[in-house]
C-alpha positions in Angstrom: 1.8 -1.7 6.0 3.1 0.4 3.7 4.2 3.9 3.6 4.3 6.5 0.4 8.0 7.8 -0.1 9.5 5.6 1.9 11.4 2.2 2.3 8.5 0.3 3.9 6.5 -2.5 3.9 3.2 -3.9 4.0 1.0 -5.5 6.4 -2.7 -6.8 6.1 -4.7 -9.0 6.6 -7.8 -10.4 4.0 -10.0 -13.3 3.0 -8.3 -16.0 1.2 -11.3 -17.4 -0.5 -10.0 -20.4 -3.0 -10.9 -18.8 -6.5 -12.2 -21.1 -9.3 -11.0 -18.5 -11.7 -7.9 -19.2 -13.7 -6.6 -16.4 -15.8 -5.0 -17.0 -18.4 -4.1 -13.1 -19.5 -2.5 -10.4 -18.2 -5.3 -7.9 -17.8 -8.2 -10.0 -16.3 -10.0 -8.7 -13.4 -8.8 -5.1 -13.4 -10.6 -1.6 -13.2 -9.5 0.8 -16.1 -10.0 3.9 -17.1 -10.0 6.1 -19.8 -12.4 5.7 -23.4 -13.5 2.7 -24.6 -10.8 0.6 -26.2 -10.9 0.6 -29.8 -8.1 0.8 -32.0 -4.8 1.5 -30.8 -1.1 2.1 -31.4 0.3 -1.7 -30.5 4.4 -0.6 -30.9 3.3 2.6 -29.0 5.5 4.0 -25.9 3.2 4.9 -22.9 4.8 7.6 -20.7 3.6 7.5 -16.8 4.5 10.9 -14.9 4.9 10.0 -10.8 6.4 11.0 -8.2 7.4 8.2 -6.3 11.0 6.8 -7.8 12.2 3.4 -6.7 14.6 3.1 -4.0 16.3 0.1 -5.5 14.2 -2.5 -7.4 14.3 -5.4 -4.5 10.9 -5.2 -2.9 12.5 -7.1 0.1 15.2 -4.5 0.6 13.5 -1.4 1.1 12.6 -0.6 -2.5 9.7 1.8 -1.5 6.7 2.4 -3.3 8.1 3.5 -6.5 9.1 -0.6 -6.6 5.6 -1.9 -6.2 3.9 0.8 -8.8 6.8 0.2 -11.5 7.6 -3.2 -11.4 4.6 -5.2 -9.3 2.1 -7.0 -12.0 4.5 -5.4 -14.8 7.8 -7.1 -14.3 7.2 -9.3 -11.4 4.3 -11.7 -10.5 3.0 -13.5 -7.9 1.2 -17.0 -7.4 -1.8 -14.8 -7.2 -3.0 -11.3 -8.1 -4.6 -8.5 -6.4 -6.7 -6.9 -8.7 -7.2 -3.3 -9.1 -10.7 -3.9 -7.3 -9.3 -5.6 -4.8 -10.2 -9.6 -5.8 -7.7 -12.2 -5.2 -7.2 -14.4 -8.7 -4.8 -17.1 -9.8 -1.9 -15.9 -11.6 1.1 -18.5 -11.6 -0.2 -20.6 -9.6 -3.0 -22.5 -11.5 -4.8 -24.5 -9.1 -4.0 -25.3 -4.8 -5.7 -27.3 -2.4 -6.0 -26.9 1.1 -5.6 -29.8 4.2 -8.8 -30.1 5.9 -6.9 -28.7 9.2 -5.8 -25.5 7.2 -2.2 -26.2 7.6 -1.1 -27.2 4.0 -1.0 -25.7 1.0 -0.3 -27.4 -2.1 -0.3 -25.4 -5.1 0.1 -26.8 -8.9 2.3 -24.2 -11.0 1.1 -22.7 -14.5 3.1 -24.7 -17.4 5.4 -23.1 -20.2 6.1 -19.7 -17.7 9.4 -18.2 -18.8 11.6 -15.3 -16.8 12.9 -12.9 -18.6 16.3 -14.4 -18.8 14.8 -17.4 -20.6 14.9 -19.8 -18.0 11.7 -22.2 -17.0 9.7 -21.1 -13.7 9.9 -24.2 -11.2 8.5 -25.0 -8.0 12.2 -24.3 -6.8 12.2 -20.6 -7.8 8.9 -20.5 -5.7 10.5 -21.6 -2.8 13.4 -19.1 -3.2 11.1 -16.2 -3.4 9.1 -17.4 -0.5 12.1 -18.1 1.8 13.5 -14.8 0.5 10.7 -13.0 2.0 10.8 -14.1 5.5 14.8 -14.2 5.5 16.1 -12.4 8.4 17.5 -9.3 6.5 14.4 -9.2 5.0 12.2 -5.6 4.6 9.4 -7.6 2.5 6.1 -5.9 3.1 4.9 -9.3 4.2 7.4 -10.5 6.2 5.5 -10.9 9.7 2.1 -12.1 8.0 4.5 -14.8 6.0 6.6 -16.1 8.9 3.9 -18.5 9.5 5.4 -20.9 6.9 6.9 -23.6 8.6 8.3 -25.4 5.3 8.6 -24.8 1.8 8.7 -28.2 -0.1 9.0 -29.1 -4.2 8.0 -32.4 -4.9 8.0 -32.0 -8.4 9.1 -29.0 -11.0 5.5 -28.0 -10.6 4.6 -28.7 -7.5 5.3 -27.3 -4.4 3.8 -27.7 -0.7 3.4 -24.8 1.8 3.2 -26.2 5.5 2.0 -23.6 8.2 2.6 -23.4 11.6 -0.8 -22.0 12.3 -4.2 -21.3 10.7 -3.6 -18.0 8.7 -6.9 -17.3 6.7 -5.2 -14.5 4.6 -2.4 -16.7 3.6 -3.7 -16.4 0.0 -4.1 -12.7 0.1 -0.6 -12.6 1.5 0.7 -14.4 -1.0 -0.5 -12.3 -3.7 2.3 -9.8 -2.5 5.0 -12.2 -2.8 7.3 -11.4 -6.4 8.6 -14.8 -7.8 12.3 -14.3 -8.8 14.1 -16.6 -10.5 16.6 -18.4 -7.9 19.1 -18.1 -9.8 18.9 -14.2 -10.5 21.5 -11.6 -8.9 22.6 -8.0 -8.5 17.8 -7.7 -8.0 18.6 -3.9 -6.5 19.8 -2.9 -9.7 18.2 -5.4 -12.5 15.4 -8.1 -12.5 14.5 -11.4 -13.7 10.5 -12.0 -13.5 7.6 -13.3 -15.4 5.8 -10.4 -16.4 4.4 -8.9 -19.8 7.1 -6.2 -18.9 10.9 -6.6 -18.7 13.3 -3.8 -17.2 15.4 -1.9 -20.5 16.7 0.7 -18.3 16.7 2.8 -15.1 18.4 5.7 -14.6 18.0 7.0 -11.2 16.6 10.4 -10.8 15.0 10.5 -13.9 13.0 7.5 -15.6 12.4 3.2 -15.7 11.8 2.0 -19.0 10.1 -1.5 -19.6 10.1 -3.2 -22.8 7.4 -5.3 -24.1 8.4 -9.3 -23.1 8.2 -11.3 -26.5 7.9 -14.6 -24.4 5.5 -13.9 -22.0 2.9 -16.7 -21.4 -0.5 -15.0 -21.3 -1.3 -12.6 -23.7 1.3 -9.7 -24.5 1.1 -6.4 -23.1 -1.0 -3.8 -24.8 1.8 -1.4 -25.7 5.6 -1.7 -26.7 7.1 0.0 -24.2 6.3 1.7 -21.0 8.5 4.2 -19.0 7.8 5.7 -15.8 9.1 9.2 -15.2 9.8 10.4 -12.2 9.4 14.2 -10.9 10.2 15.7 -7.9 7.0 18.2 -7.8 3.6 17.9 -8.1 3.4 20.9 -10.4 6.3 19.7 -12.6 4.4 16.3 -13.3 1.3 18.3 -14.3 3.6 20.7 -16.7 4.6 17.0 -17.8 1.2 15.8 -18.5 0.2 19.2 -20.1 2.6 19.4 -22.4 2.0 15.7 -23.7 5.3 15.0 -21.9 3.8 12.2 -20.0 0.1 10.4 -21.6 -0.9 9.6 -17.7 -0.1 10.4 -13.4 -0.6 7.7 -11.5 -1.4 9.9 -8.5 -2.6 13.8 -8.4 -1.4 15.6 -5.5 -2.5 18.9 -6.5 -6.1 19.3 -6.4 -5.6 22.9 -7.0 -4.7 22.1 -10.2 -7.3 20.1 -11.6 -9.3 22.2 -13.1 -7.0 23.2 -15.8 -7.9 19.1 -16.3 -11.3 18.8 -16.3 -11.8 21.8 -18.4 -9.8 20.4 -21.3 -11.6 17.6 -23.1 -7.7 16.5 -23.6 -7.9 14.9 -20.5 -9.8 12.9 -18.2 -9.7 12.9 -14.5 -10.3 10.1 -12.6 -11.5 9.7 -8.8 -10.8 6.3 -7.7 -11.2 4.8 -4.6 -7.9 5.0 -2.2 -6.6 2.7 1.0 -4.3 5.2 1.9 -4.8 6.9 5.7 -3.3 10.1 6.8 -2.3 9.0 10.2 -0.6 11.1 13.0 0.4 8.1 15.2 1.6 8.4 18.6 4.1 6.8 20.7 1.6 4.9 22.9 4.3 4.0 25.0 5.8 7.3 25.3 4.5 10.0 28.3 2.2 11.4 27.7 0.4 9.3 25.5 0.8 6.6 27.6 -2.7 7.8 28.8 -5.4 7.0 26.2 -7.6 10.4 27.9 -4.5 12.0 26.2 -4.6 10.6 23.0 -8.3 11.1 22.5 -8.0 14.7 23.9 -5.3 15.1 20.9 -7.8 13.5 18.6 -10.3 15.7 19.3 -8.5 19.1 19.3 -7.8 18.3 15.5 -10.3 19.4 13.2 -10.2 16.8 10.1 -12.9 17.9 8.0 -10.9 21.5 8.0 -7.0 19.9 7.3 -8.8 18.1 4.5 -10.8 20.7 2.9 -7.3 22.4 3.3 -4.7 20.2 1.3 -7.3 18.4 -1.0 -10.7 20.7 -1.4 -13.6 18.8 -2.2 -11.3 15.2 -2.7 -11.1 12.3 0.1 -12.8 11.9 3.3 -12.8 12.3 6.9 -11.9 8.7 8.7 -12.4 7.3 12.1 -10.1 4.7 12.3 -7.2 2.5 9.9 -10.2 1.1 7.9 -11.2 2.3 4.7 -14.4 1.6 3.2 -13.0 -0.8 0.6 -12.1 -3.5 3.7 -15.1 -5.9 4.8 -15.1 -5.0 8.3 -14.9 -1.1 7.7 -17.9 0.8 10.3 -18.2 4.3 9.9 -16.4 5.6 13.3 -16.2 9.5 12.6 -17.8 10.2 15.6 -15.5 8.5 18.0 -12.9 11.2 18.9 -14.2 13.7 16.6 -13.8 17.5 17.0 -14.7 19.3 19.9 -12.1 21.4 21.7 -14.2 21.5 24.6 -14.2 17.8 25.2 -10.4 18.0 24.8 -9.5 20.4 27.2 -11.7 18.3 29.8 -9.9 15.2 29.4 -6.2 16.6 29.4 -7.5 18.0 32.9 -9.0 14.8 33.1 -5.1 13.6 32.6 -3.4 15.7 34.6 -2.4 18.5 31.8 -4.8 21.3 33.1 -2.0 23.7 31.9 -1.3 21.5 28.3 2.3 20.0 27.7 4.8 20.2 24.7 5.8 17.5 22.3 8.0 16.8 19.3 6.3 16.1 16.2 8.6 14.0 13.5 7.4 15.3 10.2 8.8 13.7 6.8 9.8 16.5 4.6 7.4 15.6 1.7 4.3 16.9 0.9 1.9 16.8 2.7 3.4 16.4 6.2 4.7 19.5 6.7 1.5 20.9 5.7 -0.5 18.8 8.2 1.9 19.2 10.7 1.7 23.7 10.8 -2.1 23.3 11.0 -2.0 20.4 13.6 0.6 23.2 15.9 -1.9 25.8 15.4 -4.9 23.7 16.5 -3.3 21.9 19.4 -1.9 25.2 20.6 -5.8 26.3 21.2 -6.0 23.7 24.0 -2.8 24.3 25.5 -0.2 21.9 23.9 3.1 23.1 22.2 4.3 21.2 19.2 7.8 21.3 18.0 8.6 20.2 14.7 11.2 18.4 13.7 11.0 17.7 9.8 13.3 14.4 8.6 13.4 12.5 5.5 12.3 9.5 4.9 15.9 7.5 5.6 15.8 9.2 8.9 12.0 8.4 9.6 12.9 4.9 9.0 16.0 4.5 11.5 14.4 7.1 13.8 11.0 6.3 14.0 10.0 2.7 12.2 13.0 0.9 13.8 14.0 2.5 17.1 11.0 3.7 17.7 12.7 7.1 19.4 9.9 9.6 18.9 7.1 11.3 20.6 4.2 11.2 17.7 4.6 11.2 13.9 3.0 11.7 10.7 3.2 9.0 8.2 0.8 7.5 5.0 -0.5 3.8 5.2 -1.2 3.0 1.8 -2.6 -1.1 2.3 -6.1 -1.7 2.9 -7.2 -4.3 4.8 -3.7 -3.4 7.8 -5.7 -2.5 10.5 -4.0 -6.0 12.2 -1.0 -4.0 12.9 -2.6 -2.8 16.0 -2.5 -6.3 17.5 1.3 -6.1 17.1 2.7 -4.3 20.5 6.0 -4.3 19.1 4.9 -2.0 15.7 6.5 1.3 15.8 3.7 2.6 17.6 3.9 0.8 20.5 0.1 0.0 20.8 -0.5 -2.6 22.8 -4.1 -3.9 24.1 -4.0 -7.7 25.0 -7.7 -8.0 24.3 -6.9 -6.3 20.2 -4.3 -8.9 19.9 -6.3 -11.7 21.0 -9.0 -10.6 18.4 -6.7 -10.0 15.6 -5.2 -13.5 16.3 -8.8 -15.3 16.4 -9.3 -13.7 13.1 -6.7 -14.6 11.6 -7.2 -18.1 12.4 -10.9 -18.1 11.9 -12.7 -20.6 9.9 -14.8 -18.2 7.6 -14.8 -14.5 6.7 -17.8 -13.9 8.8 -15.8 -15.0 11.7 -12.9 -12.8 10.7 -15.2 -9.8 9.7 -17.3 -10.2 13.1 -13.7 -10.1 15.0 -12.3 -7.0 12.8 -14.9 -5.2 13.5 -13.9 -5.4 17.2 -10.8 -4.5 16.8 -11.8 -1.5 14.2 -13.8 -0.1 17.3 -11.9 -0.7 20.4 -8.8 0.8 18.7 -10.7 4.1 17.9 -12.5 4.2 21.1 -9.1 4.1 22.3 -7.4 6.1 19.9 -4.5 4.4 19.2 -3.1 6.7 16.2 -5.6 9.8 15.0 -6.5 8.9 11.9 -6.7 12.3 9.8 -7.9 11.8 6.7 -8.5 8.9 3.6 -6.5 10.2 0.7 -8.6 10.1 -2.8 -6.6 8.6 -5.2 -7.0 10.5 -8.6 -5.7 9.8 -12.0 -5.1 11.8 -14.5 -4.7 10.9 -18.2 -5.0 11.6 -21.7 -8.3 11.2 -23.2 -6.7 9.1 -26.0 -5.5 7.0 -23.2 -7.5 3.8 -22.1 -6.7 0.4 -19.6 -5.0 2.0 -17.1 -6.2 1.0 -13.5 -7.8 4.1 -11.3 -7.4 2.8 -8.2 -3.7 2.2 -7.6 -4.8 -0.6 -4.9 -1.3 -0.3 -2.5 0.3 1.6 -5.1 0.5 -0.9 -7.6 0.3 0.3 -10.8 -0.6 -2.0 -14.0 0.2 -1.1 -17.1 0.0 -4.0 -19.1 -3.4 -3.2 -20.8 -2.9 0.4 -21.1 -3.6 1.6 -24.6 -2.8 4.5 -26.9 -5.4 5.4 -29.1 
């Protein structure tokens, strides 16, 4: 899982299908935007206006989203890449086999890769990064899917051998998330040693993250000189950026209201990608009263989605039915489980034993949208009898309050991964949902022998857990980007924030 604004994490689930592909550039596989590439500006300094500023730059110490969308693909790779479609490809790894009982990996490391500081990548530096994932003060968004390694091996410089305690078919796809460091590197909240087109020139915090244009880089170099990310606190100061040629591109519109003044100006170009990211208000399933899945639903179905959408992003995203966005392989439309009808939630809270309704606590982050969605979800519960008090916290607090002491009644919180729905077989997740037959399902797929096994047992689990209604899942985000029409090669769909700007181009 991950979560916009805050310091989490990551968890999911996919197919590892062994890719023949071996890239051997930097911008292989991606969907771009903007006009056809022609001619550009090579010594050129992109500016990229968001809104989501690192925590520190250590993706397994709570470095937030900002992290992953500045520095993942840019500064830092991985063994493999997610592309910006969604495809698993080879990155530094260039080749792996698998054991015929699924429990080995051996992978065979790209020659002549270089960090940043100069030194050679070696099959040690790989075992560092992997070991630092699953360490025990670890916040890596794949921590739990990773702890299935068992041992991390380097028979030579450019080998190394991944044994597993356990089948894990995403292992791959896992794996993709996974930053190599160099072993040898220090002082990561603040600075960085990768392998990426990109190296870090400088941060400063509140403001902007520059990234220079690495000379040694061992695929082909990165399509512009420099890139710097600046960072906004507002969604209408990073337009005023973008309209005043402040900043060339935003890697994520909040403001639909303001895109007209966009798509009016043949300056610009707006983009409508495709988005992974659910507005969820989750329960406390193990918290009275929502203990009683007649409860849950009944809340689910007092909520009007279609009218909280139209309301914080007019005619952008879409209603959703469960944690599974169209992009995943086992997604079913499941609007109609749980959807609106105030009459069918005031018969099961009687049903439930709350004739008369009952009041709750809402914990609300204090970023947009939250405390939007949380006044319209008061005013629509309060028509079937339940009080909501809410309590609005920042994201550190969320964190400790909610995500690791789980001491809350219901929340609201973004899920930006596709493909997470597996969380649900975790009981011990924050939101305490806990169905021994969604477990069992979410193990079996996992440790399924093809992806129609694993899609067939997803889909399972993608139904019971909206029958049930585990979390009420609100809304899919649209993920829109905005950018200058002289602009081109910047990805539109932001897959888990990620943000690659290695081929952008300035015309």
């Amino acid at each position: 899982m991950s979560i916009k604004k805050t310091s989490l994490y990551g968890g999911a689930t996919a197919t590892a299908t062994a890719l023949a592909l071996t890239l051997t550039a930097c911008g292989g596989g991606s969907n771009t935007g903007g006009a056809a590439a022609g001619a550009h500006d090579k010594n050129a300094t992109v500016n990229i206006g968001s809104l989501y500023e690192p925590q520190n730059l250590d993706n397994t110490a709570g470095g937030g989203q900002g992290v992953t969308e500045a520095l993942n693909g840019n500064v830092y790779e991985g063994l493999f890449r997610l592309t910006d479609d969604g495809k698993v490809e080879n990155l530094l790894a260039q080749e792996y086999k698998v054991s015929g009982d699924g429990l080995t990996y051996t992978f065979t490391l790209r020659d002549g890769v270089k960090f940043h500081s100069g030194k050679k990548l070696t099959s040690q530096d790989v075992k560092y990064s992997l070991e630092k994932v699953i360490a025990k003060d670890s916040q890596s968004a794949r921590k739990s899917n990773l702890e299935v390694i068992k041992s991390v091996e380097t028979p030579d410089a450019r080998t190394v051998e991944v044994r597993l305690s356990k089948k894990s078919i995403s292992f791959v796809y896992n794996l993709s998330y996974v930053w190599i460091i160099n072993s040898d590197a220090k002082s990561l909240k603040t600075s960085e040693d990768g392998t990426g087109p990109y190296r870090l020139n400088k941060w400063t915090r509140g403001s902007a993250l520059s990234l220079d244009r690495f000379a040694g880089y061992w695929g082909d170099a990165a399509a512009s000189k420099q890139v710097v990310f600046h960072y906004y606190k507002d969604a209408t100061a990073l337009n005023n950026a973008l309209l005043t040629n402040a900043v060339d591109v935003v890697t994520s519109e909040q403001s639909p209201d303001a895109l007209d003044q966009f798509k009016s100006n043949q300056n610009y170009k707006v983009n409508d990608g495709n988005s992974t990211t659910k507005l969820l208000l989750a329960f406390n399933d193990k918290a009275k009263p929502f203990t009683d899945v007649k409860v849950r639903q009944a809340v689910s179905a007092a909520i009007d989605d279609k009218k909280l959408l139209e309301s914080v992003w007019g005619g952008y995203g879409r209603p959703i039915g469960s944690m599974v966005p169209p992009t995943d392989p086992w997604y079913e439309d499941l609007t109609d489980v749980n959807a609106y009808d105030t009459a069918r939630a005031k018969k099961l809270l009687a049903e439930a034993g709350y004739k008369n309704g009952f009041d709750f606590t809402l914990d609300t982050p204090n970023y947009d949208p939250h405390p939007t969605a949380a006044t319209f979800i008061k005013s629509q519960l309060a028509k079937v009898g339940i009080t909501v008090k809410i309590n609005t916290i920042t994201p550190d607090e969320w964190y400790t309050k909610v995500y690791k002491n789980h001491d809350f009644t219901a929340t609201l919180q973004e899920h930006v991964n596709d493909r997470d729905l597996v969380w649900y077989g975790n009981p011990d997740f924050y939101w305490g949902y806990d169905n021994k037959q969604v477990t069992q399902w979410v193990e079996e797929a996992e440790q399924a022998s093809s992806t129609a096994e694993q899609t067939e047992l997803l889909k399972k689990v993608n139904r019971k857990t909206a029958e049930d209604a585990a979390s009420d899942w609100l809304y899919l985000y649209p993920q829109i980007v905005v950018a200058n029409s002289k602009l081109s090669g910047y990805p539109v769909n932001g897959l888990n924030s990620q943000f690659f700007a290695y081929d952008i181009k300035k015309g």
